[in-house]
N, C-alpha and C positions, 0 to 999 in steps of 0.2 A: 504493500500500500504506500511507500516512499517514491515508489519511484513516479516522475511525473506524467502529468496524463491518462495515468494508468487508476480505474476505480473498480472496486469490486461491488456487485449487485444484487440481491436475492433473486432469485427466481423461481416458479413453481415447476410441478412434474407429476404427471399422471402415477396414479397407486393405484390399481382397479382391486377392487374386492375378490378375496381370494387366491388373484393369480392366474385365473385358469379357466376355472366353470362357467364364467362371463365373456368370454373371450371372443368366441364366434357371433354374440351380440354387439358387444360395446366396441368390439375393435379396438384400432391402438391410433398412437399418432409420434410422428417421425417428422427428419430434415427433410424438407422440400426436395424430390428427383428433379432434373432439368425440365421433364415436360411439366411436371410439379407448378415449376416457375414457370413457365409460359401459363397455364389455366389460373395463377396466381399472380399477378404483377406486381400487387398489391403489397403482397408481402414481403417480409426482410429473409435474407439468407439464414438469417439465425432462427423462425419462429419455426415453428412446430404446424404441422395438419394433419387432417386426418385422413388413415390410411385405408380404414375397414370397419365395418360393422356398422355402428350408431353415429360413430367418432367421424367415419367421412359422409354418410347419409346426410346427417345435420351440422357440419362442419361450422357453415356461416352461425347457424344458431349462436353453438357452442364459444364460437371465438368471440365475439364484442367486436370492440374498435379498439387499438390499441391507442396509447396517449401520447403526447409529446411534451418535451419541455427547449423551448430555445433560449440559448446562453448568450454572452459575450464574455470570451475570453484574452488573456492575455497569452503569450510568446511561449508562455510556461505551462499554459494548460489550467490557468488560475481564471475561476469564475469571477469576471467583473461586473456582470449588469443582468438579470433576468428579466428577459424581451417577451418571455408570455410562456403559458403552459394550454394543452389542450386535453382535455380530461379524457381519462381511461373510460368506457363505456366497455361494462359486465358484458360476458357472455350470459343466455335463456340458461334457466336448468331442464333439463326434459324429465317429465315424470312419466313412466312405462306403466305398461299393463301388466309387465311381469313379476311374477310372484318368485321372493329370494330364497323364499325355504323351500317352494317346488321345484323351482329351479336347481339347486343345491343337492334335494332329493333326487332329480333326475340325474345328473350327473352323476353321485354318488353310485344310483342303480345301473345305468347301463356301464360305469367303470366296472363293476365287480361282473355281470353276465358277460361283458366282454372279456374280461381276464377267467372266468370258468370256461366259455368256449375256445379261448387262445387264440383270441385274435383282438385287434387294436382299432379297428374302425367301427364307427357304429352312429346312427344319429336317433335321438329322440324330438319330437317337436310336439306342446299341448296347446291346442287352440278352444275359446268358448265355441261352441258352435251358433250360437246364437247374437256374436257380436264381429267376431274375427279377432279378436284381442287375443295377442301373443301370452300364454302363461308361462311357456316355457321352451328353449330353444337349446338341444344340447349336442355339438358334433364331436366324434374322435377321431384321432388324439385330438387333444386340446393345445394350447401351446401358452405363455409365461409373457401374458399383454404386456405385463407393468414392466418386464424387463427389454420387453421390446420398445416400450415408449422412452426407455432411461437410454436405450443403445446399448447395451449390455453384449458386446461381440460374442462370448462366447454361448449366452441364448439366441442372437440370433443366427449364428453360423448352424448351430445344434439345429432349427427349428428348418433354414434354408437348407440341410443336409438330410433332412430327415426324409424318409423315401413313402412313408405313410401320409406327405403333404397335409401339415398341422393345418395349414392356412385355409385348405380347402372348405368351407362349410356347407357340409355334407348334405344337410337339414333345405337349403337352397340351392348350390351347387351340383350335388350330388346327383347321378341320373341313372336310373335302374328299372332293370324287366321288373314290373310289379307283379306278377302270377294273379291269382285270384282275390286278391283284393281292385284290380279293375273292374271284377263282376259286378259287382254295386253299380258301376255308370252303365254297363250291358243291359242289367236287370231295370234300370230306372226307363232305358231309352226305348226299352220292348214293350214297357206298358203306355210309354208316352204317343209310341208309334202303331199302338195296340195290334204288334206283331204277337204280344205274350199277355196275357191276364193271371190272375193269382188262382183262377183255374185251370187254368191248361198243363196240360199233362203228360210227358215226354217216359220213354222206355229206356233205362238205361239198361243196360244189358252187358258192359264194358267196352264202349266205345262203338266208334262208328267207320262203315266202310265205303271210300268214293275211290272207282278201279283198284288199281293197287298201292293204294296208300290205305291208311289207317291211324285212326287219330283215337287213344284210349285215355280212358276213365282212368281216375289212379288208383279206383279200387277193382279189384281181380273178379269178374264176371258181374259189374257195374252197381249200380244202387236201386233195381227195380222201377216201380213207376214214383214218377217224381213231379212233384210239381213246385212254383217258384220259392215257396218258402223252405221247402226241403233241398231245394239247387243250391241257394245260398248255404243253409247251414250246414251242409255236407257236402259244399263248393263240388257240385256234381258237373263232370267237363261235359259228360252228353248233352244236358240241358243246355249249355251257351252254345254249344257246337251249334246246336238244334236254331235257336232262337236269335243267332250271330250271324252264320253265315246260312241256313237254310239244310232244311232234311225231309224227304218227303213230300208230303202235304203242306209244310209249313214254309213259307215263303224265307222268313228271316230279316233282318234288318239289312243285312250288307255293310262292305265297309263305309261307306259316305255316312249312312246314318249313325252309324256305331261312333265314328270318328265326331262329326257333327257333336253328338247329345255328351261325348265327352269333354271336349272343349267347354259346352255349356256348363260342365259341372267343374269347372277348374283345369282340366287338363291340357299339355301340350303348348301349354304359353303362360310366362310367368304370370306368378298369382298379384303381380303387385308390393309385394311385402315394403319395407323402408328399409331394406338392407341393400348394398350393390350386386351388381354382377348376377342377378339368379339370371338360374336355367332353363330354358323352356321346355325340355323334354323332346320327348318322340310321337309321332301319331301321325302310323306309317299309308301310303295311299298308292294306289297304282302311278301314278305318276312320281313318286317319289322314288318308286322302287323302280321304277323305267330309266330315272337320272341316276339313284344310285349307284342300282346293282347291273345294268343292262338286261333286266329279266321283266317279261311280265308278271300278272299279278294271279294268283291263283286261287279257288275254292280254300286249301290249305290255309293259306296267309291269312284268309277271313276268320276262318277257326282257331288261329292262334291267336291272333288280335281278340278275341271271343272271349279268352280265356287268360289274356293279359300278357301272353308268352308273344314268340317271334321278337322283331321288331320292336314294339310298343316299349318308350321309355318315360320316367315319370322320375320326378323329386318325392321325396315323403314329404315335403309341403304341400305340392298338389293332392297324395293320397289324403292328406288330412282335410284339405280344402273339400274335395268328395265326401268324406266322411262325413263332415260334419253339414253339409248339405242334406244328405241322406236321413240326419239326426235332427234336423229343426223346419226337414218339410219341404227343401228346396228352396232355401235360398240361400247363393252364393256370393259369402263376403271375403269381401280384401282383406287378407293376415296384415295387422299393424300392432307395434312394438309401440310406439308413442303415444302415449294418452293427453299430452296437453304440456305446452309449454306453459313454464311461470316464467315470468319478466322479473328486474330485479326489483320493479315497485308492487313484485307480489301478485300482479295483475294474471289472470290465467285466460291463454288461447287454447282453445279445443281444435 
């Protein structure tokens, strides 16, 4: 502190709760990248933004205005005359929808079922189904925010090296064959398109036969006569084969409509959330598969998509978005993490 010119200044630094369990929410925040700077002009080479989760979603929130003070100085670095100050203006606080002990809960559970199965990835997500409000959002591995906000080299080399991709948030990012949890949006679109009613009643016998292919049940000489309520709770594949792509008598939805009524229920395009980056998913279509794969499209590919498999990719944000559609009657809301900005005069925006 003797030497001139030279002053030492406090500063803050992000501490996120935990560590870890928060992580694929709240995000972190770091030195400006060069294209950083260009989307930032604004900023100084020394502040801080945000990189991921809440931290870059609501960046401008979070940050304020920072202040200034102008001096006149002497030769020596000595304050002679104070020419004005420009006052610091607070960052919003954001108050979430998320609940810290579920949260914490969740993390805690799927750490331990993923460490009994031996394996390191896994995501959970809780939504109301009745509002879209996030309760809980939890992906693995998790990764060490607060040491990523401090710069902490050798967390973030560990987390950059890590081949399980901490940063990935699995819960949004993440893209996966759903299996028979798609059948919920099958089941919904056959009554909607009254290809299928809660009477109608399919033979399961252990699958089904178009030349020489074969598309089977998963249980060994099928689940007898079945009808929708029994299809679902014994995720019966004859019954979507049937009601999916057509068998018999029964016409089917086809894929345009199957594809179509799932969209409407969440799927295949991000759901909205207030995090970056989500995924859109998969929801596959003759013309897709003509650009993709050079192949036409086939009875098959109908029967898979029927039953979730094939093609058909989805986030567990979107299964939950389905779900909970399913759960309050059909209707489909936007997953959000922020419940309401407070200002720093207390004042609250919704």
């Amino acid at each position: 502190e003797r030497l001139p010119g030279i002053h030492t200044e406090t500063t803050a630094t992000r501490d996120y709760r935990g560590n870890g369990p928060f992580a694929h929410i709240l995000g972190y925040v770091g030195k400006l990248s060069p294209e950083e700077r260009s989307a930032f002009p604004e900023y100084l080479l020394t502040e801080n933004v945000g990189k991921s989760g809440l931290e870059r979603t609501y960046e401008k929130l979070l940050r304020g205005q920072r202040g200034a003070r102008r001096v006149e100085v002497d030769a020596n670095g000595n304050v002679q005359h104070d020419l004005g100050r420009t006052p610091v203006v607070p960052g919003s606080t954001l108050r979430l929808h998320l609940d810290a002990k579920l949260q914490e809960a969740a993390a805690a559970a799927l750490s331990h079922g993923a460490e009994r199965a031996g394996v390191r990835r896994g995501a959970v997500v809780a939504l109301d189904p009745y509002s879209g409000a996030v309760r809980a959002l939890v992906s693995l591995p998790t990764f060490p925010h607060s040491d990523l906000a401090r710069g902490e080299s050798s967390s973030v080399r560990s987390v950059l090296e890590d081949v399980a991709s901490p940063l990935l948030n699995r819960v949004t990012q993440g893209q996966y064959v759903p299996g028979s949890s798609f059948k919920l949006a099958v089941a919904a679109a056959a009554l909607e398109e009254r290809v299928a009613s809660p009477a109608l009643r399919v033979l399961s016998s252990g699958g089904i036969r178009v030349g020489e292919w074969y598309f089977p049940d998963w249980k060994p000489g099928g689940h007898g006569q079945t009808n929708l309520t029994k299809a679902l709770a014994e995720s019966v594949n004859t019954y979507f084969y049937t009601i999916g792509g057509g068998f018999g008598d029964i016409e089917g939805l086809g894929i345009e409509r199957i594809t179509a009524w799932a969209k409407k229920l969440g799927i295949g395009q991000p759901t909205g959330i207030d995090l970056p980056e989500e995924a859109s998913g998969l929801l596959p279509s003759p013309a897709w598969k003509e650009r993709a794969k050079g192949e036409r499209w086939y009875i098959g590919d109908t029967y898979h998509a029927a039953i979730g498999q094939g093609d058909v990719l989805v986030t567990p944000l979107q299964l939950a978005v389905l779900a909970s559609a399913i759960a309050n009657g059909g209707a489909v809301y936007e997953p959000h993490i922020l419940d309401a900005v407070v200002g720093v005069d207390a004042s609250i925006r919704e």
